[in-house]
C-alpha positions in Angstrom: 14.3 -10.4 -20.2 12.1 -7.8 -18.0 10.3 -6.9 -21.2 9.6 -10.0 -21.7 8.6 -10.9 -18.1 6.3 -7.4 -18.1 4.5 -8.2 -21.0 2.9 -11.1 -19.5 0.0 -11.3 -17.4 0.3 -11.2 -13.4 -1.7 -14.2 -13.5 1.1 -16.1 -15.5 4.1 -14.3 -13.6 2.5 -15.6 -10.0 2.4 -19.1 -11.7 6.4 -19.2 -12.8 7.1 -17.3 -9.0 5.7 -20.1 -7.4 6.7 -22.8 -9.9 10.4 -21.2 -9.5 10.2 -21.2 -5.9 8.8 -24.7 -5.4 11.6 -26.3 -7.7 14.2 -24.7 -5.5 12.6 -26.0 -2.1 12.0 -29.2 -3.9 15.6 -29.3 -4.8 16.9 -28.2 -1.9 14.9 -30.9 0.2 16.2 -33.6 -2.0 19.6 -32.6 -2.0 19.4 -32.9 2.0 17.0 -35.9 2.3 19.2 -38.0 -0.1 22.4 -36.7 1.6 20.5 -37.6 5.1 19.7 -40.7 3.9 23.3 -41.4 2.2 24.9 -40.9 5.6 22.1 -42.8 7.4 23.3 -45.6 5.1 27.0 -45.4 5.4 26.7 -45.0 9.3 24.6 -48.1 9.2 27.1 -50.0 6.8 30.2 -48.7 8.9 28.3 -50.4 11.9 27.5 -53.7 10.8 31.2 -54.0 9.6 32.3 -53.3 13.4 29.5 -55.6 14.1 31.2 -58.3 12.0 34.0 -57.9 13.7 32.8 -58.9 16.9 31.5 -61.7 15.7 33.9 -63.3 13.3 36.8 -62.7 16.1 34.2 -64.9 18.5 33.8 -67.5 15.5 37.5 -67.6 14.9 39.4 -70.5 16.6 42.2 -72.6 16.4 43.0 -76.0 16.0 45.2 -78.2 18.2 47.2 -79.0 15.1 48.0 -74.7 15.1 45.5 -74.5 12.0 42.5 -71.8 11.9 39.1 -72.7 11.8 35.9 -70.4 11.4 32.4 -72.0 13.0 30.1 -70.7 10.3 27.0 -70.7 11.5 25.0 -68.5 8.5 23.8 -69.1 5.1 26.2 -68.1 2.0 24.4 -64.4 2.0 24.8 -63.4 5.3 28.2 -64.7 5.7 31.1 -61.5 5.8 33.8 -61.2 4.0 36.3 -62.4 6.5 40.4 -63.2 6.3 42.6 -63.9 9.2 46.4 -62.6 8.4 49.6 -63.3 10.8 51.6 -59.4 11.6 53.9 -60.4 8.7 51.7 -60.8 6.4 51.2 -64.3 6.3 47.6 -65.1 4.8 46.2 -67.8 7.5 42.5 -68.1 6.6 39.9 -67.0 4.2 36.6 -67.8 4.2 34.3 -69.0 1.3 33.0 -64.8 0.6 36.8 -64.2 0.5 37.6 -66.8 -2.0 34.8 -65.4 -3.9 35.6 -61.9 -3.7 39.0 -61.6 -3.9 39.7 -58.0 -3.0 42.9 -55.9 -4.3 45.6 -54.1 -1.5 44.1 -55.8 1.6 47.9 -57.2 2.3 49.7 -53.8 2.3 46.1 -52.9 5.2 46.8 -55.9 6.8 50.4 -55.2 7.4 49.3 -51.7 8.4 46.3 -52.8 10.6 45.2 -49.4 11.8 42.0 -50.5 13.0 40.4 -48.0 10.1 37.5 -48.6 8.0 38.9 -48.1 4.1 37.2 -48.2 0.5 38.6 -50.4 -1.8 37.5 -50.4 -5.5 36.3 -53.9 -6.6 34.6 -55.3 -9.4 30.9 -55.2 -8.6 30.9 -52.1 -6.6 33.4 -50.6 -3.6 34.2 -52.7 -0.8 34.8 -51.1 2.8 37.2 -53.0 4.6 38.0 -53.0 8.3 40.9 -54.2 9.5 42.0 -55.1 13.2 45.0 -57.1 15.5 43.6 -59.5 17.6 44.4 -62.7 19.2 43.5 -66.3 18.5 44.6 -68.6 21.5 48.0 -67.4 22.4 49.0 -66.1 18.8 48.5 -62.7 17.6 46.6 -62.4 14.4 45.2 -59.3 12.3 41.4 -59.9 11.2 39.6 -58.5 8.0 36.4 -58.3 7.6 34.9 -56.6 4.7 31.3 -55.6 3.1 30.2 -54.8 -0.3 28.6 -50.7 -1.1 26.5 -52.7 -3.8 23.2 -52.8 -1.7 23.5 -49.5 -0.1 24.5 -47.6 -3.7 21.2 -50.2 -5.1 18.7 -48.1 -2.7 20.6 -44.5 -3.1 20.0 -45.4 -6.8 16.0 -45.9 -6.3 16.2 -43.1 -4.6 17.4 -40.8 -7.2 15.0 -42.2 -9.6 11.9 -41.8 -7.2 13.7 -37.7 -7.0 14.1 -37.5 -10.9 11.0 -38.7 -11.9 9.2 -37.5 -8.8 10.2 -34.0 -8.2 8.8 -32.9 -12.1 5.6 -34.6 -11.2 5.6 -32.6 -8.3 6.9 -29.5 -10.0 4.0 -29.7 -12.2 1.4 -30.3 -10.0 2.5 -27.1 -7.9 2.5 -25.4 -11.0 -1.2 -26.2 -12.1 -1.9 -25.6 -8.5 -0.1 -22.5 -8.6 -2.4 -21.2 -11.7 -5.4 -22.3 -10.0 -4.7 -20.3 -6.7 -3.4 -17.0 -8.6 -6.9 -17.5 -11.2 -9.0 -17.7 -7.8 -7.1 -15.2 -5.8 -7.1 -12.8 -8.8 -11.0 -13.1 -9.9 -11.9 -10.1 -7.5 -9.5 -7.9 -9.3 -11.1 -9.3 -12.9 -14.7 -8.6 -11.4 -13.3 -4.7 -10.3 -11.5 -4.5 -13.5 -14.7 -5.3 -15.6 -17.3 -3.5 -13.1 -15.0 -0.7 -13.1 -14.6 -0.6 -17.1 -18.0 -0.2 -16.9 -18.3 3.2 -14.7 -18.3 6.4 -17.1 -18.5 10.0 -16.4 -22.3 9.6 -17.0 -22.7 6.7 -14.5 -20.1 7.7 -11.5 -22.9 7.1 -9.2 -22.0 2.7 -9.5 -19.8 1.4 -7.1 -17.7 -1.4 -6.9 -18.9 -5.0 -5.4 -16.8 -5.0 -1.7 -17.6 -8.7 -0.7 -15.2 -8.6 2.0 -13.8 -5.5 3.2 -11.5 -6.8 5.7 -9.2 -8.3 3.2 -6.8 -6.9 0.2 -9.0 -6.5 -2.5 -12.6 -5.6 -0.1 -9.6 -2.5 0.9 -8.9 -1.5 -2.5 -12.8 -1.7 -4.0 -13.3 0.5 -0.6 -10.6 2.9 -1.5 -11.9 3.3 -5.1 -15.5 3.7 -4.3 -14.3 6.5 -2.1 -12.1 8.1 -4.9 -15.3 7.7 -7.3 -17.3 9.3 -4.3 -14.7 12.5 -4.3 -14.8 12.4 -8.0 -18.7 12.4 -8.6 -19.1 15.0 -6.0 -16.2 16.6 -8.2 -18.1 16.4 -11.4 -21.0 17.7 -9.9 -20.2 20.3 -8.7 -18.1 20.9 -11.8 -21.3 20.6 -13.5 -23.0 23.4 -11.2 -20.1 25.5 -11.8 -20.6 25.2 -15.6 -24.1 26.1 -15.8 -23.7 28.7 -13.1 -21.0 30.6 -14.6 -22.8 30.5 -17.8 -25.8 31.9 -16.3 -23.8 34.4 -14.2 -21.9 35.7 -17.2 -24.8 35.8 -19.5 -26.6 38.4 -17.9 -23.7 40.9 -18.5 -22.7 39.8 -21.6 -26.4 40.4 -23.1 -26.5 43.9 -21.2 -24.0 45.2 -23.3 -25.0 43.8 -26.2 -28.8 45.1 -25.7 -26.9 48.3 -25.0 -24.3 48.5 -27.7 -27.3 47.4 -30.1 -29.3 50.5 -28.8 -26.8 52.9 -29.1 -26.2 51.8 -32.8 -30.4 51.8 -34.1 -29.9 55.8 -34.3 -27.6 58.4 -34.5 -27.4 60.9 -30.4 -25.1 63.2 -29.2 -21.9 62.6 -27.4 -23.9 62.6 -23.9 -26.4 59.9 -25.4 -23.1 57.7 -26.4 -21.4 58.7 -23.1 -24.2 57.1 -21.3 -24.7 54.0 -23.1 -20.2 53.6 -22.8 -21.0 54.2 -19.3 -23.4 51.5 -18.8 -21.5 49.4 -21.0 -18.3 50.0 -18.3 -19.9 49.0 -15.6 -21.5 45.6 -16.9 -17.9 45.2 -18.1 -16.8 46.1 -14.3 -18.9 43.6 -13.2 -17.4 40.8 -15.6 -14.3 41.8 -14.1 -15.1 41.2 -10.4 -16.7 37.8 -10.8 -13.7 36.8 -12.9 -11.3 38.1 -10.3 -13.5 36.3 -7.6 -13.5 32.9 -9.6 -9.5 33.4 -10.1 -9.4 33.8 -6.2 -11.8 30.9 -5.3 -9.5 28.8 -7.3 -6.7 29.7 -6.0 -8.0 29.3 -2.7 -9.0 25.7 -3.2 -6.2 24.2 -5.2 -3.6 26.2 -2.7 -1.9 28.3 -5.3 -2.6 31.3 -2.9 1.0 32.4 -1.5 0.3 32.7 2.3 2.6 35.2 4.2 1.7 34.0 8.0 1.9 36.6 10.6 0.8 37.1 14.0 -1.9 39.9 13.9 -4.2 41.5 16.8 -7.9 40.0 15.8 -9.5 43.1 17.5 -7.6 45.3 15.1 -8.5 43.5 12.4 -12.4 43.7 13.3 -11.9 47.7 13.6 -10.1 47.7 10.2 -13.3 45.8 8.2 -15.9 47.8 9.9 -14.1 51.5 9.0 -13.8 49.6 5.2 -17.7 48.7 5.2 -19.3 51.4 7.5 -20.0 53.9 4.9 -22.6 50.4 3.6 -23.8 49.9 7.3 -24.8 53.6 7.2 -27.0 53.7 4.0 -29.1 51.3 5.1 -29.1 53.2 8.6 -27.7 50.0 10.4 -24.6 49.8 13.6 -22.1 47.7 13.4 -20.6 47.1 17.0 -17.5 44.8 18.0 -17.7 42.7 21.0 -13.7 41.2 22.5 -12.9 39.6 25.8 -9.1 41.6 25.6 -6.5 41.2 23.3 -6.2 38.2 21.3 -3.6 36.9 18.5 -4.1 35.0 15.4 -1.3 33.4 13.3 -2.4 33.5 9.3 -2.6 35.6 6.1 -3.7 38.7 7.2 -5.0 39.9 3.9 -6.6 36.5 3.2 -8.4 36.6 6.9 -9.5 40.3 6.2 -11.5 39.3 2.7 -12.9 36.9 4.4 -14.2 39.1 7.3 -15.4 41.6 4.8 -17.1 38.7 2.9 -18.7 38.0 6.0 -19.8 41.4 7.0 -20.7 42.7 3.8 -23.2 40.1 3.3 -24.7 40.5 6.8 -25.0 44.0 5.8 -27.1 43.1 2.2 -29.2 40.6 4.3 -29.8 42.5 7.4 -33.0 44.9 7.3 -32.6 48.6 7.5 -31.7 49.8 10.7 -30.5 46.4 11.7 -27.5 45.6 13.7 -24.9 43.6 12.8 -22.3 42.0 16.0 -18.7 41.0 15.5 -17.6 39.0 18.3 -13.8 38.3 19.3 -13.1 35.8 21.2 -10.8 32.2 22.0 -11.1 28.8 22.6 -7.7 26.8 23.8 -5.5 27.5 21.1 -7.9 28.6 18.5 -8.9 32.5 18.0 -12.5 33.1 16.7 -14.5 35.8 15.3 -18.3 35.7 14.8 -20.6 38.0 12.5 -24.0 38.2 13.7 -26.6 39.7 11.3 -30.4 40.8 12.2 -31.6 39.0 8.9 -34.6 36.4 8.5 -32.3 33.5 8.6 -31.7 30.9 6.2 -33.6 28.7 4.9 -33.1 24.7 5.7 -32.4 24.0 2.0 -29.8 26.6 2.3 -27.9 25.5 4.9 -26.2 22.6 3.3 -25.8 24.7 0.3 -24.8 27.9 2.2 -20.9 27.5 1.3 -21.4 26.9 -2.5 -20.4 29.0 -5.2 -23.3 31.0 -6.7 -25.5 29.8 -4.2 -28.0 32.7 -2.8 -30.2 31.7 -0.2 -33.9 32.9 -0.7 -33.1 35.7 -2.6 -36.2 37.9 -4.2 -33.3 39.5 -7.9 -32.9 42.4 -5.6 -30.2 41.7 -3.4 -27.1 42.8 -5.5 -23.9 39.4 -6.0 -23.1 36.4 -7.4 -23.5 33.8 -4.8 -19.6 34.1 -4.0 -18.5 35.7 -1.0 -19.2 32.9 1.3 -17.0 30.6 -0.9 -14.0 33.2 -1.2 -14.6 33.4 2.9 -14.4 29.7 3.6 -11.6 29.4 0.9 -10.0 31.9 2.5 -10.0 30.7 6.3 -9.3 27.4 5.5 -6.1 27.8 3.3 -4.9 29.4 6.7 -5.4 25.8 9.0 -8.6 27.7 10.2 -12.6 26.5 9.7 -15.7 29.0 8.8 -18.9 27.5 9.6 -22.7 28.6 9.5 -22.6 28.6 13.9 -26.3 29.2 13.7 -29.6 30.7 12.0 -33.0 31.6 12.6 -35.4 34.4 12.5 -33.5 36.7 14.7 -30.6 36.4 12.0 -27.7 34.3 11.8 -24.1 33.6 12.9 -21.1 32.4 11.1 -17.8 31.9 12.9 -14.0 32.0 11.9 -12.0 30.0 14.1 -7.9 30.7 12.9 -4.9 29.1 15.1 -2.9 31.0 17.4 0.0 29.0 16.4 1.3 28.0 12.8 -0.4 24.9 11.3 -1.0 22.6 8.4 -2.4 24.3 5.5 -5.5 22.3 4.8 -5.8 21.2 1.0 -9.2 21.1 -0.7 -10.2 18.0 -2.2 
């Protein structure tokens, strides 16, 4: 049954939903408007029998010679069914309706006369039959009065024709009108479907139509032109990564084999060999880092990196990069100096937090002239602990600074400044799997300053779309 009910369209199902539900409100209003109207009827029925009551014990009189006599004053069809009995059971008088319909067991009521209204099975249809004592002159008498169920069952009748052939008309009706509101309120989602079947990798720059964005479907064309946002920018930059890496590894990659091909035109000496292995080594050295750096970048960005969170002095930390990258500063005959405002606590990978810092520095210190300076400044803001490197470079370029962050990127460099565009991706990777933010502060021809902001306190890891 479910299988059968899946494999059909939503379209179809929203149809039967509705059809379904309509037939049981249908139902269940017929089921109360004819049982409204069935005791509407039989209250009205019971009161005109009281009714005739009254009036036949007002009609009913009594001759001087003892006999009974009824004043009829209606026509043959609105004239009860009336009969006057005596407490022992003594018929006394029946009218013409009476005579007519003669009615089975009214003796044994009349003998009983306990003034309730009962049904009696008769030939045409049920009678309901009231009887009371009363008095006619001095004499006691018990008066019937009786009316048919034929005219009230005739209209219940109708009324279950008009609901029989009625409530399928109406069923059907809901149902076509059902089909017709589920086609309309489900043409957006055909529009998406067919605009989206039309978006490829090659064309993730089309959007879906959002002709009202207030509503269900303007949401959900909103929400999937943002997911095609995040994925185009992911492709893209996928893209750049491609090409870049391929350029990046084919520089190595033909060193050693211009290198290996050299070594193999003629026959040298061991030192010859030794040299060209050498060379060889260190291109593959270099394969090595940018393969460990990619590993780490990735790591970084899908949060794979294990983070061991620890509270750490910031200062400290600034002291421990600049004894690790001195030796750098010092052959290109530049100071590295570290500025604090007193001891101050961060909360985050340590390790992670120091690569980033020596990211940081070690790129001021290629970009810086010689005999430069390059500034680390500790500081905090509320419940955030920052750290700026300041180099004594030429700045970066406006092109560069929405670019600054991206992997293989190298702002205005001349092929002599030694990396692979990394470092500044690692750093931000870094900083930001720890809840903290690395941004390009500010640049110009005096140099430029980035700053690591890291929480005092545990927080969120921040995931990389």
């Amino acid at each position: 049954m479910m299988r059968w009910w899946r494999s059909h369209t939503v379209r179809l199902r929203l149809t039967l939903w509705y059809v379904v539900a309509m037939v049981i409100v249908l139902s269940l209003y017929a089921t109360l408007v004819f049982a409204f109207i069935r005791r509407n009827a039989s209250d009205t029925l019971d009161a005109r029998l009281r009714g005739d009551f009254q009036w036949a014990s007002a009609m009913v009189d009594q001759t001087p010679d003892g006999a009974i006599t009824w004043y009829e004053t209606l026509t043959e069809e609105e004239s009860p069914w009336l009969q006057v009995w005596s407490p022992e059971g003594e018929l006394l008088y029946q009218n013409a309706e009476a005579v007519r319909r003669p009615l089975p067991g009214v003796r044994a009521l009349a003998l009983a006369a306990d003034d309730r209204i009962v049904i009696v099975e008769a030939e045409v249809a049920p009678e309901r039959v009231l009887t009371r004592r009363g008095r006619i002159g001095a004499q006691s008498v018990v008066i019937q009065v009786a009316r048919s169920e034929a005219a009230m069952r005739d209209e219940l009748q109708q009324l279950v024709l008009i609901f029989v052939f009625g409530l399928p008309l109406a069923v059907a009706a809901a149902g076509l009108g059902g089909y017709t509101l589920a086609r309309r309120a489900l043409l957006p989602i055909e529009r998406i479907t067919e605009r989206a079947r039309s978006i490829t990798a090659e064309r993730l720059s089309d959007r879906l139509p959002v002709e009202h964005p207030d509503d269900e479907m303007g949401r959900l064309a909103t929400v999937f032109n943002e997911t095609l946002g995040r994925l185009e920018s992911s492709f893209d930059q996928m893209r750049r990564f491609t090409a870049d890496v391929s350029h990046e590894l084919r520089t190595p990659l033909t060193a050693i084999r211009s290198v290996g091909e050299v070594g193999l035109r003629e026959h040298r000496d061991a030192d010859a060999y030794r040299g060209i292995i050498g060379s060889m080594l260190e291109e593959v050295d270099r394969l090595a880092s940018l393969v460990d750096r990619l590993l780490t970048l990735s790591r970084a960005e899908t949060g794979q990196a294990k983070l061991s969170l620890e509270l750490f002095d910031v200062r400290e930390l600034a002291e421990d990069v600049v004894a690790h990258l001195d030796v750098l500063a010092e052959e290109k005959g530049q100071r590295i100096t570290i500025e604090d405002s007193g001891a101050l606590q961060a909360c985050a990978d340590r390790l992670l937090v120091r690569r980033a810092l020596i990211n940081l520095v070690d790129n001021a210190i290629k970009f810086s002239p010689v005999g430069g300076q390059i500034r680390i400044k500790v500081g905090g803001v509320a419940d955030e602990a920052t750290i700026e490197v300041i180099d004594s470079g030429g700045g970066i370029t406006s092109a560069g600074r929405e670019r600054i962050f991206d992997r293989f990127y190298r702002d205005g460099t001349d092929g002599t400044t030694v990396g692979v565009g990394l470092g500044l991706s690692i750093a931000k990777g870094a900083v930001e799997i720890n809840g903290g933010r690395l941004a390009l502060a500010q640049t110009g021809a005096s140099g430029s300053t980035f700053r690591i902001s890291l929480p005092r306190i545990a927080r969120p890891v921040r995931q990389h779309a």
